[in-house]
C-alpha positions as CSV (number, residue, x, y, z in Angstrom):
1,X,78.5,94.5,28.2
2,X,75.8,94.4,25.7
3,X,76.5,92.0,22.5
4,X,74.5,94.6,20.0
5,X,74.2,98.5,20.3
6,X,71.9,100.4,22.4
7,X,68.2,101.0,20.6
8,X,68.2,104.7,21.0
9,X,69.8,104.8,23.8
10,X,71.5,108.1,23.7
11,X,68.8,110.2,22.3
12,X,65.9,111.9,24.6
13,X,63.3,112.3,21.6
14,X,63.2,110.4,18.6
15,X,63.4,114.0,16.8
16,X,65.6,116.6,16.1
17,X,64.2,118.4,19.5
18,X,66.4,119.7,22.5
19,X,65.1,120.2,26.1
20,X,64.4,123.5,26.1
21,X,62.1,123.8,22.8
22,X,60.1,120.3,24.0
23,X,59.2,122.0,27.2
24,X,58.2,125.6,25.8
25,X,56.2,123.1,23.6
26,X,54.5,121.3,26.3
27,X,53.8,124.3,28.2
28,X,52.2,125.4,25.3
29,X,50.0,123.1,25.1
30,X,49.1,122.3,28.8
31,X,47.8,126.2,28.2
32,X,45.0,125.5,26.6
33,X,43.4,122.6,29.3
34,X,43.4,119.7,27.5
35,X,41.4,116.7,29.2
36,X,42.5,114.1,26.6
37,X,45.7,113.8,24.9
38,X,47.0,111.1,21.9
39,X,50.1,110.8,20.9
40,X,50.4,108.6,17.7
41,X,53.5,107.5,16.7
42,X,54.7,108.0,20.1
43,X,58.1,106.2,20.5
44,X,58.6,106.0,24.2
45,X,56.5,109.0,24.6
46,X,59.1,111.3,26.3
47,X,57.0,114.6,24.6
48,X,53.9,113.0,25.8
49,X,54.8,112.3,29.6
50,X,56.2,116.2,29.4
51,X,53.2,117.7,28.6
52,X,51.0,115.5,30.6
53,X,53.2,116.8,33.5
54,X,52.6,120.3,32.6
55,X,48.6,119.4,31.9
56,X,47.9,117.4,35.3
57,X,44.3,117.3,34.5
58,X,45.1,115.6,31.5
59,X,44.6,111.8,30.7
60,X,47.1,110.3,27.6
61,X,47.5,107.5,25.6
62,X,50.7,106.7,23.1
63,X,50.5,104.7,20.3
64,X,53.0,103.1,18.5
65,X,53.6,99.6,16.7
66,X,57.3,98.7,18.5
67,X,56.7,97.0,21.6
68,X,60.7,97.9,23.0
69,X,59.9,102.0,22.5
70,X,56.3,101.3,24.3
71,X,58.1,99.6,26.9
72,X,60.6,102.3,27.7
73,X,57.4,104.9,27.6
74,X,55.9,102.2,30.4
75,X,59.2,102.7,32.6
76,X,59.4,106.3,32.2
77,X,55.7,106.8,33.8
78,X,56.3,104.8,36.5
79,X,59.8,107.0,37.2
80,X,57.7,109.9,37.1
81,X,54.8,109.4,38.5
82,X,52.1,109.6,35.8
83,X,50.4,105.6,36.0
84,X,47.3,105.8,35.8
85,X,47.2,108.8,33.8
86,X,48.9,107.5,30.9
87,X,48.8,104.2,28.7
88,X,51.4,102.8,26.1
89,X,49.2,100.6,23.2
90,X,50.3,98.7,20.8
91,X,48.2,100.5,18.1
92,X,48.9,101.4,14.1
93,X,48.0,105.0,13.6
94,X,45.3,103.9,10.5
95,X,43.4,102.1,13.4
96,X,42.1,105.0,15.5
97,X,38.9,106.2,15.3
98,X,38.2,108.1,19.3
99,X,38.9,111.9,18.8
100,X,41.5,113.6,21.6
101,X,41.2,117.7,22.6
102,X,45.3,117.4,21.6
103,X,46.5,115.0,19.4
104,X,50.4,114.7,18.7
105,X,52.3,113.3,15.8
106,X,55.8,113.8,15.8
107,X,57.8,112.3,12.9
108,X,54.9,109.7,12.1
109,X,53.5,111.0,9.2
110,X,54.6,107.5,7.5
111,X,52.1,105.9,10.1
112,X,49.0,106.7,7.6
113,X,50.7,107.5,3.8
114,X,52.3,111.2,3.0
115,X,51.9,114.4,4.6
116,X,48.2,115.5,3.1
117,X,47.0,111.9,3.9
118,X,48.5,112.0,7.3
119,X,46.9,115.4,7.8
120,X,43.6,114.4,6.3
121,X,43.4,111.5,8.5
122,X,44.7,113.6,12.0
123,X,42.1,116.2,11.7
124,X,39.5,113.6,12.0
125,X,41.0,112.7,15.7
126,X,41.2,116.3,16.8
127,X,38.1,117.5,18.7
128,X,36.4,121.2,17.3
129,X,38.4,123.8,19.1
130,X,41.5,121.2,19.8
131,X,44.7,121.6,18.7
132,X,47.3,118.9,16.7
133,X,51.0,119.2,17.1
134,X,52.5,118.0,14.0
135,X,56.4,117.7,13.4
136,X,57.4,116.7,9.8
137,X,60.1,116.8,7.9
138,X,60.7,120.0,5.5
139,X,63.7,120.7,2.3
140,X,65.0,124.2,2.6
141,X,68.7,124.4,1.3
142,X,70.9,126.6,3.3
143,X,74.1,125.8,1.8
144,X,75.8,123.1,-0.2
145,X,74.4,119.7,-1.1
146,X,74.9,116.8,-2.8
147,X,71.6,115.7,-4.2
148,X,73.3,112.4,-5.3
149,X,73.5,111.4,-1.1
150,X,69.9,112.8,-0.6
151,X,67.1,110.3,-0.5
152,X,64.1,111.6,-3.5
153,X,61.2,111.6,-1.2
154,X,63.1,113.7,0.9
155,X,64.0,116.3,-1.4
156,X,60.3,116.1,-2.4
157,X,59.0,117.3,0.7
158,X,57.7,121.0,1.0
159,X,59.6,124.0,2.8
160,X,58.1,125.1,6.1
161,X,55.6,127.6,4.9
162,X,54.8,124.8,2.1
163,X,53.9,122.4,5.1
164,X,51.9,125.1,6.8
165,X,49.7,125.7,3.5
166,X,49.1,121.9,3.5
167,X,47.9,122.2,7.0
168,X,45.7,125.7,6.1
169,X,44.5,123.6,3.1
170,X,43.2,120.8,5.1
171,X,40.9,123.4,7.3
172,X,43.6,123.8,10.1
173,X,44.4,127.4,11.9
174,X,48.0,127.5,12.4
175,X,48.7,128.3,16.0
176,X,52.1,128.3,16.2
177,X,54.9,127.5,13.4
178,X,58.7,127.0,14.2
179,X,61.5,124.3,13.3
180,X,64.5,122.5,14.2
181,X,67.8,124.8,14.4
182,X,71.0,123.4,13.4
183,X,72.1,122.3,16.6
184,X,69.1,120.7,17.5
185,X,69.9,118.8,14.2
186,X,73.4,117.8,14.7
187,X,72.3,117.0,18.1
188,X,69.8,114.5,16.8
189,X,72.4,112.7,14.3
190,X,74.8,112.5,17.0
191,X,73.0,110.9,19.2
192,X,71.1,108.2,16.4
193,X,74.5,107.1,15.3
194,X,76.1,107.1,19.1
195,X,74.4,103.8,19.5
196,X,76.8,102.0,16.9
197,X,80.1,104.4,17.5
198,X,80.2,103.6,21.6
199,X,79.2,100.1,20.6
200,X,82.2,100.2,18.2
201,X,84.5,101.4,20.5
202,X,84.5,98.4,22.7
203,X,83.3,95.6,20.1
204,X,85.7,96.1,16.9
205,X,86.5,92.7,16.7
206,X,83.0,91.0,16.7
207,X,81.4,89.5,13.7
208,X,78.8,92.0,12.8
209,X,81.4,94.9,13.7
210,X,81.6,95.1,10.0
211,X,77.8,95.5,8.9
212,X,77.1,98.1,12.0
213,X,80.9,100.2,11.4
214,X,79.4,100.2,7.3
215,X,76.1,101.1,7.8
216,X,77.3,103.9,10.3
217,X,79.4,105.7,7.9
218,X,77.5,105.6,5.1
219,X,74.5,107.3,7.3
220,X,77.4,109.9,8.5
221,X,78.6,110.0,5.0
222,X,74.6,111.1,3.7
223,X,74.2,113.6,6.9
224,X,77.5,115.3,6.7
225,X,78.0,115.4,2.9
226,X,74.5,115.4,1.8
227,X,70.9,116.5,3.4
228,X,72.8,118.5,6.1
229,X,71.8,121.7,4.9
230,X,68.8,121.4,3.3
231,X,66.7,118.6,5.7
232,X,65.0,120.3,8.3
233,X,61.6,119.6,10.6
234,X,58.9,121.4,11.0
235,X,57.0,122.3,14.5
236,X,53.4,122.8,13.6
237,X,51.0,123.7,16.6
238,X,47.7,123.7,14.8
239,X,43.7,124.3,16.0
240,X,40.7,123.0,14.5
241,X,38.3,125.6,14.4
242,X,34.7,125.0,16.1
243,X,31.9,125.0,14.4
């Protein structure tokens, strides 16, 4: 019995994303033969290993600065098959410099500023003619909420054809634009606040039961009651013209 909760342990992408929309995505992808693929901000690169299944001329790398996520990306290639074709670094997203034929960044823009800069700064690693996946946050209220629970950068952020004009305005052709349903959503803050609620249930009486029950409820208390319906996120497949 572990004597802290689980470190996303009961979530399968660190992103509102269910099966079925990840694989349509990585099959997506694999279409257009890429030889190189870079996933920054990669968690423990569970979109990453899924395309480079679909793509099996493919080569990856995943990048990301939390050695217990890279780890768990390590385990999950050697499960299914893919050393040697893929590599977990320890590596910020501002330090990259060698351009991909797909690059991915899923939920990362924070990795290099805001959503222009993080843009900006991904088209440089996209070879001409290659394509960027790029999953970001997006505000579009459908229904009530209380703007008091809802963080101000997040109710800054653009609505989906808002993100797509940032993306048209930094020389990207948009390939393919959808976002996160509601399910997918509740499925997503399920699953984040699991880790403290199973832990809960079988550790109420230890001394950081307190801090962990708190911090739980006011997260549920801000989902439920506040950015519910008006957070979304954005699925961007994006090409960078040649020439």
């Amino acid at each position: 019995m572990s004597d802290e909760p689980a470190f996303y342990g009961h979530l399968t992408f660190n992103a509102p994303l269910s099966d079925g929309r990840a694989d349509a995505i990585a099959a997506r992808l694999a279409a257009a033969a890429p030889a190189t693929v870079l996933d920054v901000g990669c968690g423990w690169g569970e979109l990453l290993l899924r395309v480079l299944a679909a793509a099996p001329g493919a080569r990856g790398t995943g990048v990301d600065t939390d050695d217990r996520v890279l780890a768990r990306g390590r385990d999950a290639a050697v499960d299914r098959g893919l050393v040697g074709r893929v590599a977990f670094d320890d590596i910020a997203g501002r330090d990259l410099s060698e351009p991909a034929d797909l690059v991915m960044c899923v939920g990362s823009t924070h990795a290099f500023g805001d959503t222009p800069d993080a843009l900006a700064a991904l088209q440089k690693l996209v070879r001409p003619g290659g394509r960027l996946l790029f999953g970001d946050g997006i505000w579009q209220e459908r229904g009530p909420v209380d703007r008091d629970l809802v963080w101000d950068d997040v109710l800054a952020q653009p609505d989906l054809g808002g993100l797509v004009d940032l993306a048209v305005d930094t020389g990207f052709r948009p390939l393919w634009v959808e976002a996160a349903d509601a399910d997918e959503w509740d499925a997503f803050e399920s699953g984040f606040l699991a880790d403290s609620e199973e832990w809960l249930m079988t550790h109420a009486d230890h001394p950081d039961a307190p801090k962990i029950r708190a911090q739980a409820d006011e997260h549920r208390r801000r989902w439920l009651h506040g950015y519910r319906n008006g957070l979304g996120f954005g699925y961007l497949t994006l090409g960078v013209p040649v020439g």
